[in-house]
Predicted model as a PDB file, atoms N, CA, C, CB and O in Angstrom, pLDDT in the B-factor column:
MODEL        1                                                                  
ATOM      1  N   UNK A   1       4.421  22.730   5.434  1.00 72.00           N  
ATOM      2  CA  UNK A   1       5.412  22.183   4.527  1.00 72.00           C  
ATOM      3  C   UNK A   1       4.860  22.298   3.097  1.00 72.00           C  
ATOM      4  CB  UNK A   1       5.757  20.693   4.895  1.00 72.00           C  
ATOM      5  O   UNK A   1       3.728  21.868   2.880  1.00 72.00           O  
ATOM      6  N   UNK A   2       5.885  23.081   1.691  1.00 93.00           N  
ATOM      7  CA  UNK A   2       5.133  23.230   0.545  1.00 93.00           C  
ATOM      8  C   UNK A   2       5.043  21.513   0.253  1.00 93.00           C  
ATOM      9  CB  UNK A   2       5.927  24.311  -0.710  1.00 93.00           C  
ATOM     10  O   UNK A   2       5.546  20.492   0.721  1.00 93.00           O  
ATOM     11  N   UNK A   3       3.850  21.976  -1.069  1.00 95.00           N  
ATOM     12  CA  UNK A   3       4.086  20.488  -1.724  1.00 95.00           C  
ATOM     13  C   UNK A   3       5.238  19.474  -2.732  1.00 95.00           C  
ATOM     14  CB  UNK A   3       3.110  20.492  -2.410  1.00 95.00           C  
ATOM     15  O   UNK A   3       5.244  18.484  -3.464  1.00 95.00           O  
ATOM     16  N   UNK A   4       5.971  20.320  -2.273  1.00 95.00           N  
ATOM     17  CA  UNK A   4       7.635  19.756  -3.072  1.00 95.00           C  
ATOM     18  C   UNK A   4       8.336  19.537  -2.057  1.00 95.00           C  
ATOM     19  CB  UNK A   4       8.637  20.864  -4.092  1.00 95.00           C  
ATOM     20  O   UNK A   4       9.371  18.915  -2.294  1.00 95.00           O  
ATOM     21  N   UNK A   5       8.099  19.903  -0.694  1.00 94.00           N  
ATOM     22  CA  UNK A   5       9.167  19.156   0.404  1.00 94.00           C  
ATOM     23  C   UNK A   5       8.254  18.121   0.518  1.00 94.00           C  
ATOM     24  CB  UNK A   5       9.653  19.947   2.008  1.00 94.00           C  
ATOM     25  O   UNK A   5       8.739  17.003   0.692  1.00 94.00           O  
ATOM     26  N   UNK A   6       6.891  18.237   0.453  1.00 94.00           N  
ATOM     27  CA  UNK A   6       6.213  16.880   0.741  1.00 94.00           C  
ATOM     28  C   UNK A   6       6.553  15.345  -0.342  1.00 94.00           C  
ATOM     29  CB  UNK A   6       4.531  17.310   0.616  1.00 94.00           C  
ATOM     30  O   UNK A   6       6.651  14.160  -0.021  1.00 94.00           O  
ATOM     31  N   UNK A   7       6.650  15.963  -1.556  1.00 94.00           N  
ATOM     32  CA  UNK A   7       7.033  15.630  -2.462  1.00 94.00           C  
ATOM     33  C   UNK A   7       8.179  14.649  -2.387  1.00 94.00           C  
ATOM     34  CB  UNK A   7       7.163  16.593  -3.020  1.00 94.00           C  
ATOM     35  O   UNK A   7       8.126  13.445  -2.639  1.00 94.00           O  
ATOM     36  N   UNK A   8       9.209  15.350  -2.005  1.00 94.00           N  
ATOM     37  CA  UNK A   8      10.712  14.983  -1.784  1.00 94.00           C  
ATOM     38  C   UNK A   8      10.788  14.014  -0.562  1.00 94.00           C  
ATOM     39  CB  UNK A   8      11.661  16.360  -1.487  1.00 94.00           C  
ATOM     40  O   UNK A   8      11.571  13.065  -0.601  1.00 94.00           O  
ATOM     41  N   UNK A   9      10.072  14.211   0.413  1.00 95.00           N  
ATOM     42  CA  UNK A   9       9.832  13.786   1.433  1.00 95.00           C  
ATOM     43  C   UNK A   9       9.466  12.161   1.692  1.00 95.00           C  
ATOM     44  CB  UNK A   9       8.991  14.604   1.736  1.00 95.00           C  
ATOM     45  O   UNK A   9       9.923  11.290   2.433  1.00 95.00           O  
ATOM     46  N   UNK A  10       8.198  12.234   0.493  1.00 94.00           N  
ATOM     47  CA  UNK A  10       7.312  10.728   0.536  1.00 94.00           C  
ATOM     48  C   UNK A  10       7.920   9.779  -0.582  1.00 94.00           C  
ATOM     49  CB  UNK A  10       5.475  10.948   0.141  1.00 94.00           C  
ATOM     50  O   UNK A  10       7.956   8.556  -0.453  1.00 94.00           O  
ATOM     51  N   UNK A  11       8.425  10.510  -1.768  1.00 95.00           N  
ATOM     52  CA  UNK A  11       9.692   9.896  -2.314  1.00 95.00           C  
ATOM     53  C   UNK A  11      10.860   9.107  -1.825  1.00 95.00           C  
ATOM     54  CB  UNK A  11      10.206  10.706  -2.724  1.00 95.00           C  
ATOM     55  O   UNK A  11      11.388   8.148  -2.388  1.00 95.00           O  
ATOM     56  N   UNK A  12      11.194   9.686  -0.636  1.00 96.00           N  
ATOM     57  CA  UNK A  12      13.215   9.498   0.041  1.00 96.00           C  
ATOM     58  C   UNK A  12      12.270   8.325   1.398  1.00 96.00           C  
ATOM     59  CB  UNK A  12      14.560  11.996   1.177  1.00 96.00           C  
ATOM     60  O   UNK A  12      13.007   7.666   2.130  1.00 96.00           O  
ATOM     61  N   UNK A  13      11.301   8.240   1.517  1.00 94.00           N  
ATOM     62  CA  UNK A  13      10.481   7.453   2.383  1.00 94.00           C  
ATOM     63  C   UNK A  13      10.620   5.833   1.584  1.00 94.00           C  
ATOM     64  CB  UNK A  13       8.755   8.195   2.468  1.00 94.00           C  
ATOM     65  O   UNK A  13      11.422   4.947   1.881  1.00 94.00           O  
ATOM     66  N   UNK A  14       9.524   5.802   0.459  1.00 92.00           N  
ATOM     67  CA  UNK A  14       9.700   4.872  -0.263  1.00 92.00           C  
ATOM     68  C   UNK A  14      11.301   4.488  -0.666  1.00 92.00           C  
ATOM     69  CB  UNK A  14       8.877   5.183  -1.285  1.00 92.00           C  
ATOM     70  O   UNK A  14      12.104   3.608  -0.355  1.00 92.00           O  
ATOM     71  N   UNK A  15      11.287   5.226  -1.210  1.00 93.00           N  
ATOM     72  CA  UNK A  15      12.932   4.574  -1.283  1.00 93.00           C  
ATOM     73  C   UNK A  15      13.585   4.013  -0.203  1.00 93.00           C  
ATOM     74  CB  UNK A  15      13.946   5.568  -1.619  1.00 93.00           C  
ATOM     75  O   UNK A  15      14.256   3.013  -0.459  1.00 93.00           O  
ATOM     76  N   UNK A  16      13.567   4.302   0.639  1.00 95.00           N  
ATOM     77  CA  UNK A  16      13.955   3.304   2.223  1.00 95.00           C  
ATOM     78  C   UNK A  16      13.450   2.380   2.449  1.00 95.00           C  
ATOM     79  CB  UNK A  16      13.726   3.755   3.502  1.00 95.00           C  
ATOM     80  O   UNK A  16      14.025   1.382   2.884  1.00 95.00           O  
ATOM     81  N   UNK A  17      12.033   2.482   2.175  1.00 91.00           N  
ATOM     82  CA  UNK A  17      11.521   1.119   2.510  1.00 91.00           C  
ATOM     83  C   UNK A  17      11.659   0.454   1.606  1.00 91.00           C  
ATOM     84  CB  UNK A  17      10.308   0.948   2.881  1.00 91.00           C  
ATOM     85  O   UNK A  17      11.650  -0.712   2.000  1.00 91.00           O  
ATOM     86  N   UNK A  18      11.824   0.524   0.290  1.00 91.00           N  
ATOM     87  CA  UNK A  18      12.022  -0.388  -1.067  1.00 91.00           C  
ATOM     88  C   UNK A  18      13.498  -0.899  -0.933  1.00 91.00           C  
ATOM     89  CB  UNK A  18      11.811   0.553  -2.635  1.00 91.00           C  
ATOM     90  O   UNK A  18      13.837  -1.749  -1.756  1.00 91.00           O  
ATOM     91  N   UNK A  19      14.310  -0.540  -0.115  1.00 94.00           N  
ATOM     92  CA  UNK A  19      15.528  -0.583   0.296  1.00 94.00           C  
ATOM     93  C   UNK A  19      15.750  -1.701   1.115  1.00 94.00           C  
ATOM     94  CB  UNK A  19      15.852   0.525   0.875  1.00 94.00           C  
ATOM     95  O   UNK A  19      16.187  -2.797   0.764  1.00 94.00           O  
ATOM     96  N   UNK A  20      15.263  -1.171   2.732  1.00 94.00           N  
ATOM     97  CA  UNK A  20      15.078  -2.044   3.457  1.00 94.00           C  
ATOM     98  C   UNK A  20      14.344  -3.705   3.371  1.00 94.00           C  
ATOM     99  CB  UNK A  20      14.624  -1.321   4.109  1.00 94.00           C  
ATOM    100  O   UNK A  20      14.627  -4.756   3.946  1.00 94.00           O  
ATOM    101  N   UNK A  21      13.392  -3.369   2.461  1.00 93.00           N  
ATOM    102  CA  UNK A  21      12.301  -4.230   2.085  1.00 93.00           C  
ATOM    103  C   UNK A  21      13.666  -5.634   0.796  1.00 93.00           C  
ATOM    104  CB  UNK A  21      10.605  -2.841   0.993  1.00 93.00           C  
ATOM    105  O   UNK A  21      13.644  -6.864   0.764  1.00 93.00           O  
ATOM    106  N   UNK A  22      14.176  -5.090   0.359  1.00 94.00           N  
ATOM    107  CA  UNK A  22      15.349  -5.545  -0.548  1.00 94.00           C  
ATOM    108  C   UNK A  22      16.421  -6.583   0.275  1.00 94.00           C  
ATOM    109  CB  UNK A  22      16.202  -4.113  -1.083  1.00 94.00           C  
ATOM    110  O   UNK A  22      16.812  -7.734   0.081  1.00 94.00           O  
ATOM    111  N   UNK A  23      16.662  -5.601   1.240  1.00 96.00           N  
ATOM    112  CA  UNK A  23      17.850  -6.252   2.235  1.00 96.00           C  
ATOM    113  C   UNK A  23      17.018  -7.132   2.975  1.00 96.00           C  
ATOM    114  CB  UNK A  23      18.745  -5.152   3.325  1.00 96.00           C  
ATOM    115  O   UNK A  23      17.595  -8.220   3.003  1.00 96.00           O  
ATOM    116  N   UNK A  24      16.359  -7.166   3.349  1.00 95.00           N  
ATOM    117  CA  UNK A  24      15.601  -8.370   4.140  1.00 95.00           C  
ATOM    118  C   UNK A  24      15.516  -9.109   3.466  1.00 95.00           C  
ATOM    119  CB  UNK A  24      14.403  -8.317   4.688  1.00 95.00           C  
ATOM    120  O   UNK A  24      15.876 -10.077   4.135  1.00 95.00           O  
ATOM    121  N   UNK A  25      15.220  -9.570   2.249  1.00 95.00           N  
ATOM    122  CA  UNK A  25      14.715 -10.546   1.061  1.00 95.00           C  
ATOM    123  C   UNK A  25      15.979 -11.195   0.897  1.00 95.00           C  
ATOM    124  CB  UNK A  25      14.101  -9.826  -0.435  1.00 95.00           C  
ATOM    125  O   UNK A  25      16.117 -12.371   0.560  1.00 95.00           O  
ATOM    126  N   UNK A  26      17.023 -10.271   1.181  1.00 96.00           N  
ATOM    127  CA  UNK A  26      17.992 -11.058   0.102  1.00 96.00           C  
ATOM    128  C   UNK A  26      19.067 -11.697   1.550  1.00 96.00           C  
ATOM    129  CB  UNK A  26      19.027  -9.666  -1.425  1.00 96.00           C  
ATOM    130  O   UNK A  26      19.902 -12.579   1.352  1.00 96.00           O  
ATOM    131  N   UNK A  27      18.842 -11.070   2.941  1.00 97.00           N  
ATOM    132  CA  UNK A  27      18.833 -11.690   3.956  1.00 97.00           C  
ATOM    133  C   UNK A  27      18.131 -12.480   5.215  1.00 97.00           C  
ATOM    134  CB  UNK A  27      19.197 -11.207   4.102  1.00 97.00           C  
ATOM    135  O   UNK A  27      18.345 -12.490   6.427  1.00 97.00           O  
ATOM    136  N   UNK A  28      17.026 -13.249   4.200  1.00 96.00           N  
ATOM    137  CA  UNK A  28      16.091 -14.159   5.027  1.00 96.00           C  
ATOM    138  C   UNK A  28      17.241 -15.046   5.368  1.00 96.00           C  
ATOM    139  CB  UNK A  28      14.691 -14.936   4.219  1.00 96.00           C  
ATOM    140  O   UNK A  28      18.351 -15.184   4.855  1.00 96.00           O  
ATOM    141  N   UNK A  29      16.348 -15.886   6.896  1.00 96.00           N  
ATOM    142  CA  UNK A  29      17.053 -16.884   6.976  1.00 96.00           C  
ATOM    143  C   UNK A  29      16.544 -18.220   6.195  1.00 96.00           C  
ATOM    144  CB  UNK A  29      17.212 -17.024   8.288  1.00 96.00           C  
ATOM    145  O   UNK A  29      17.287 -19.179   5.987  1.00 96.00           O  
ATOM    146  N   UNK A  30      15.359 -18.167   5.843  1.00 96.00           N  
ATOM    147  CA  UNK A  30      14.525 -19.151   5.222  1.00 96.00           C  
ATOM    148  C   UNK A  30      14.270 -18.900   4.098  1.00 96.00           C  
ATOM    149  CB  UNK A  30      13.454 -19.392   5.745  1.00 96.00           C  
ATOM    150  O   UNK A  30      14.309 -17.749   3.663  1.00 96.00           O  
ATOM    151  N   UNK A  31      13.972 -19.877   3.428  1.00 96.00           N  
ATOM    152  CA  UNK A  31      13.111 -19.751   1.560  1.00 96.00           C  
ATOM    153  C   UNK A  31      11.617 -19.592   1.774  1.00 96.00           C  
ATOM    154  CB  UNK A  31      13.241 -21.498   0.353  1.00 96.00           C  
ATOM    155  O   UNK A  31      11.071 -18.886   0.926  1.00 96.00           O  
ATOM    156  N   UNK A  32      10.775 -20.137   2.800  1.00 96.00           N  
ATOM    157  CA  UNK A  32       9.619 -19.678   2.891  1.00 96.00           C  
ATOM    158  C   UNK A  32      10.012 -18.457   3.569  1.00 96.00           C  
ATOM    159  CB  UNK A  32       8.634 -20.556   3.505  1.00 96.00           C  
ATOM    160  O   UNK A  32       9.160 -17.742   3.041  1.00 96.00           O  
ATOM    161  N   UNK A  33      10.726 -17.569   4.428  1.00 96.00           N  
ATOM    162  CA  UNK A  33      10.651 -16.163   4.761  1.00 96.00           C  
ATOM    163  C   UNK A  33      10.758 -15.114   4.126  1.00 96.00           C  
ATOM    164  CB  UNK A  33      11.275 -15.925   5.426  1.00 96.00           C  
ATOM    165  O   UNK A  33      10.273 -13.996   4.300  1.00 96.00           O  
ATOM    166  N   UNK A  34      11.668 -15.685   3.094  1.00 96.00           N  
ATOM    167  CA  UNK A  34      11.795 -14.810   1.586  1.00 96.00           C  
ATOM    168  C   UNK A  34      10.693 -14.502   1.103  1.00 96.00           C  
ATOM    169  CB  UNK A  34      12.438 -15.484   0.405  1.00 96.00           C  
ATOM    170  O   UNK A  34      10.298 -13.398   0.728  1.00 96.00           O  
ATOM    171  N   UNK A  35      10.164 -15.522   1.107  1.00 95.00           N  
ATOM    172  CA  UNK A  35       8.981 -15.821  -0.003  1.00 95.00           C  
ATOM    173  C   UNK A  35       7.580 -15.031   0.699  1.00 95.00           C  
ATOM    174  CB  UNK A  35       8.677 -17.808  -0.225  1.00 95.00           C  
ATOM    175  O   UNK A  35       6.698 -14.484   0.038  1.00 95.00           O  
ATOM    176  N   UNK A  36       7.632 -15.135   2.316  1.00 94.00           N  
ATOM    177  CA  UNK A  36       6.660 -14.060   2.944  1.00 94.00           C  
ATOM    178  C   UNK A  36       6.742 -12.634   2.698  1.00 94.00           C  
ATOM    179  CB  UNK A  36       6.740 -14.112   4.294  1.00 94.00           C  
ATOM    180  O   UNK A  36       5.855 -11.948   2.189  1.00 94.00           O  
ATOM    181  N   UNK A  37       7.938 -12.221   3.123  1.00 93.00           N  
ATOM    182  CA  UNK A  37       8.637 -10.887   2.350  1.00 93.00           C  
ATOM    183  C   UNK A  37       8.593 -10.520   0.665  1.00 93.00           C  
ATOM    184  CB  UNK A  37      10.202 -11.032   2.638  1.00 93.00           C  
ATOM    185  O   UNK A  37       8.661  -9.359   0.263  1.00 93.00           O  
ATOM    186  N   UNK A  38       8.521 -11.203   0.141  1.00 92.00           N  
ATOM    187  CA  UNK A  38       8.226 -11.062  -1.313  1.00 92.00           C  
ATOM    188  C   UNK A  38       6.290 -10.677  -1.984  1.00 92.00           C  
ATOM    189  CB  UNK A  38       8.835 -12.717  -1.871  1.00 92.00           C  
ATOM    190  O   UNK A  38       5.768  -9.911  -2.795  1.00 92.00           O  
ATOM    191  N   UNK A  39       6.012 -11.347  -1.389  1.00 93.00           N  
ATOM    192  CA  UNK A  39       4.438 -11.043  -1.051  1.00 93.00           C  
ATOM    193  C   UNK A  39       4.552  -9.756   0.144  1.00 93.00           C  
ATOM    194  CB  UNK A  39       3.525 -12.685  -0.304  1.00 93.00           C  
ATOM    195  O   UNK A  39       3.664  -8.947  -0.125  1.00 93.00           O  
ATOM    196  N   UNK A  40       4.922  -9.546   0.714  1.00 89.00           N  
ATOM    197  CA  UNK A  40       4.362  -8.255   1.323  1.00 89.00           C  
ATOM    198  C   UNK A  40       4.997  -7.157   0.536  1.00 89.00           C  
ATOM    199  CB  UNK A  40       4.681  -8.085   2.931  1.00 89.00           C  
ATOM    200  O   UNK A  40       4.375  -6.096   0.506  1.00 89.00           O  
ATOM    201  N   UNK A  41       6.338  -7.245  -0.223  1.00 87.00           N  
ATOM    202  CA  UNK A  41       6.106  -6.213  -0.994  1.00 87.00           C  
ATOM    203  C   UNK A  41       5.578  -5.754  -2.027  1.00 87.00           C  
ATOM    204  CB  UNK A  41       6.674  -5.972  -1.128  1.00 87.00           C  
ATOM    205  O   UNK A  41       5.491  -4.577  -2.377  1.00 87.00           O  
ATOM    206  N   UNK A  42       4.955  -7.353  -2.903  1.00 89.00           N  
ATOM    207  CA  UNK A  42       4.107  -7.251  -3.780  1.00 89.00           C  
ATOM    208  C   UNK A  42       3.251  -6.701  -3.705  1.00 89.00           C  
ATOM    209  CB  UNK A  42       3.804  -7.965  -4.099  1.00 89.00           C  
ATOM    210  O   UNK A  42       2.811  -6.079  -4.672  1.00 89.00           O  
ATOM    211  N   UNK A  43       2.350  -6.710  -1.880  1.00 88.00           N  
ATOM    212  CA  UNK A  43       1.399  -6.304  -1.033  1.00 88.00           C  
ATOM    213  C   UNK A  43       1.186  -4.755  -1.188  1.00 88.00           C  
ATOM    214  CB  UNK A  43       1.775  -6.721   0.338  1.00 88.00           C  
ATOM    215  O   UNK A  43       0.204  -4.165  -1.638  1.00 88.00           O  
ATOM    216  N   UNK A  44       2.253  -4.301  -0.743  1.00 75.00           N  
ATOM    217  CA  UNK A  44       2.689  -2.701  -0.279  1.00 75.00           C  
ATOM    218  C   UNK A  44       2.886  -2.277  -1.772  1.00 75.00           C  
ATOM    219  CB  UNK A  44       4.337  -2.455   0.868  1.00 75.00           C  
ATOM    220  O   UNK A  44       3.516  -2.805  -2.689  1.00 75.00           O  
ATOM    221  N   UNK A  45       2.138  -1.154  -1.698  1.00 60.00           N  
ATOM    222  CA  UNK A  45       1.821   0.187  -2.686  1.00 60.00           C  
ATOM    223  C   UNK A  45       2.963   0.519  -3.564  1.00 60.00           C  
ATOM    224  CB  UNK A  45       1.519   1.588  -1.820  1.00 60.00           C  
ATOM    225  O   UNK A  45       3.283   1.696  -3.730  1.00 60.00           O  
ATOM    226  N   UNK A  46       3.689  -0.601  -4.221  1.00 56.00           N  
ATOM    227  CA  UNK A  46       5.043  -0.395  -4.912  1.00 56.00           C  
ATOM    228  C   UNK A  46       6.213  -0.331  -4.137  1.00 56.00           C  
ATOM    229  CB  UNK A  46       5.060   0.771  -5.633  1.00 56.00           C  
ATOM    230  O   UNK A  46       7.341  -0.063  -4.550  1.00 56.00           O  
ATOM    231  N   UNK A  47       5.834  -0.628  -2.848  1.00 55.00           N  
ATOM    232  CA  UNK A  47       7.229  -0.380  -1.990  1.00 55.00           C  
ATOM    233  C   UNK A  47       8.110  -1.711  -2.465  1.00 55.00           C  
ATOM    234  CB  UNK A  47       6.950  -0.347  -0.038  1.00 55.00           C  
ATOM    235  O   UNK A  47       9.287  -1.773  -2.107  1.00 55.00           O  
ATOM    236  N   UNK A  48       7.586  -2.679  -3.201  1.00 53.00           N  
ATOM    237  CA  UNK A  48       8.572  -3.943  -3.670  1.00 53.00           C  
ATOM    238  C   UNK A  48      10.414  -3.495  -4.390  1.00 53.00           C  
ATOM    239  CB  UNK A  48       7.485  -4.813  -5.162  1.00 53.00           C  
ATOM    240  O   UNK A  48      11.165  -2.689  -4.938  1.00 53.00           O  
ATOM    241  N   UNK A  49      10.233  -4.573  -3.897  1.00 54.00           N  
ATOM    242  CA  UNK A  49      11.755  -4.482  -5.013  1.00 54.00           C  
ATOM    243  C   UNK A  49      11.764  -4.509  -6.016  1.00 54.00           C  
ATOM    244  CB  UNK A  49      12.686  -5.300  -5.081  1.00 54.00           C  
ATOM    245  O   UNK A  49      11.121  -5.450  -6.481  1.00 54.00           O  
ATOM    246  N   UNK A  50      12.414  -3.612  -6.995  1.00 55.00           N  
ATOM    247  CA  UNK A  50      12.556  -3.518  -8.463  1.00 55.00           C  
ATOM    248  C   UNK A  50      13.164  -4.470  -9.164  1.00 55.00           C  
ATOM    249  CB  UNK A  50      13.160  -2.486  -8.805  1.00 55.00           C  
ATOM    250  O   UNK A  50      14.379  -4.574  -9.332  1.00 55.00           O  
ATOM    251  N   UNK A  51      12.128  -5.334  -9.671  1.00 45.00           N  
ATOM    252  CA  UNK A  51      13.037  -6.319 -10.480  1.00 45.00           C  
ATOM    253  C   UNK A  51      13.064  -6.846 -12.046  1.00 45.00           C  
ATOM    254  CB  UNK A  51      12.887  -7.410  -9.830  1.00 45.00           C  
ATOM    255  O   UNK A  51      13.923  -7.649 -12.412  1.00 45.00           O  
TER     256      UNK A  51                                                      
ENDMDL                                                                          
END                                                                             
């Protein structure tokens, strides 16, 4: 695989998980579960939510 499908690839990745990672937050059932989820994306390599 060149390094521009890899590129494109690990890009459209993050973006899913910064996605997914979003929708969970904003559908906890709890305020401390939020708040676990909020720290793990703080955690994760920029995969957080953009805010």
């Amino acid at each position: 695989m060149s390094r521009l499908a890899q590129a494109i690839q690990s890009h459209r990745e993050i973006n899913r998980t910064r996605r997914e990672l979003a929708r969970a937050i904003s559908n906890a059932a709890t305020p401390a579960m939020r708040d676990e989820l909020i720290m793990v994306a703080q955690r994760g390599n920029g995969f957080g939510p953009r805010v």
